[in-house]
C-alpha positions in Angstrom: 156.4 213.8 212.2 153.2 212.4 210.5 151.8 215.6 209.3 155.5 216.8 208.3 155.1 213.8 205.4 151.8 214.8 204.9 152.1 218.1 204.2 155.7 217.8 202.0 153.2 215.1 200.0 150.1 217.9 199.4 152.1 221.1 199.3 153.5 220.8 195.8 150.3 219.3 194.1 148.9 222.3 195.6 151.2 224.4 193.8 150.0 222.6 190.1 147.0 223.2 190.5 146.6 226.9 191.9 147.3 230.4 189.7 148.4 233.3 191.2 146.3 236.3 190.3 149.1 238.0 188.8 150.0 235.2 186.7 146.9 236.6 185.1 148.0 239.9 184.7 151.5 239.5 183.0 152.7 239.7 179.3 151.2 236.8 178.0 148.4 235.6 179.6 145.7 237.1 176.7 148.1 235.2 174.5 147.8 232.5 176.7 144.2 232.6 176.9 143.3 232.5 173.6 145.6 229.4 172.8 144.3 227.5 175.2 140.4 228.4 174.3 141.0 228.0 170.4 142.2 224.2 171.8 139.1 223.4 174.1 136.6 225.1 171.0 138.8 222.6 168.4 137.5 219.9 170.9 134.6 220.4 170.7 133.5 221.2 167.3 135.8 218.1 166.0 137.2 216.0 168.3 140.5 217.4 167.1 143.1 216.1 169.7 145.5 219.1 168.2 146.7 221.6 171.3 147.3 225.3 169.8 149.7 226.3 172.6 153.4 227.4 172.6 155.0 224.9 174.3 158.1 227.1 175.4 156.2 229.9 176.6 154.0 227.6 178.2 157.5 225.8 180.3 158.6 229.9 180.8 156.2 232.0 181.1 153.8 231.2 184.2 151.4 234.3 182.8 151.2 232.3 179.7 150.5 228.8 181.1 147.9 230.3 183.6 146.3 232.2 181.0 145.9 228.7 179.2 145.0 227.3 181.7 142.0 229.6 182.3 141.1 229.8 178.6 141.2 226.2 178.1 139.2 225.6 181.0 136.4 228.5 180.4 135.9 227.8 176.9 135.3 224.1 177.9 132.6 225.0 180.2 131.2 227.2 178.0 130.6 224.4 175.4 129.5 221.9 177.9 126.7 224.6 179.0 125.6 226.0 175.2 122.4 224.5 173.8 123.0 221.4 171.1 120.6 221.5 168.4 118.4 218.6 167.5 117.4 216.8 164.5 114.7 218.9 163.3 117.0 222.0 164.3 115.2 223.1 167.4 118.0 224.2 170.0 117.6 222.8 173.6 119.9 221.7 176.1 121.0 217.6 176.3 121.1 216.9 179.6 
């Protein structure tokens, strides 16, 4: 009976947080993609809080949200990783 509970209270926070590969492959996941990297690059470069994503394609379209998803999070480490310039314009990594 215990793991029943246990597994009803895991099994759909499992479900948020995996993609399906073909969620990847469908209609709108480049669209998808490059919405939700234009919103972690706008991070970045300004600390603008502004998310570039189409919110009803995003509620619709799983290919969409999970290829937001992945762009958001991709272009995020991709920032996190590139070198920051210094003051006297040298690049080198902060760690």
């Amino acid at each position: 009976m215990r793991s029943v509970l246990v597994l009803a209270a895991v099994l759909p926070l499992a479900a948020c947080t995996t993609t399906a590969p073909e969620a990847l492959e469908g209609p709108y996941a480049t669209e998808g993609f490059s919405d939700g990297c234009r919103t972690a690059e706008a991070r970045q470069a300004a600390f603008n809080t502004q998310v570039f994503r189409n919110e009803e394609l995003f509620r619709l379209q799983p290919s969409y949200a999970a290829g937001w998803r992945q762009g958001y999070n991709e272009c995020l480490k991709q920032a996190d990783d590139s070198p920051e310039p210094t003051s006297l314009g040298n690049p080198r990594t902060i760690p």
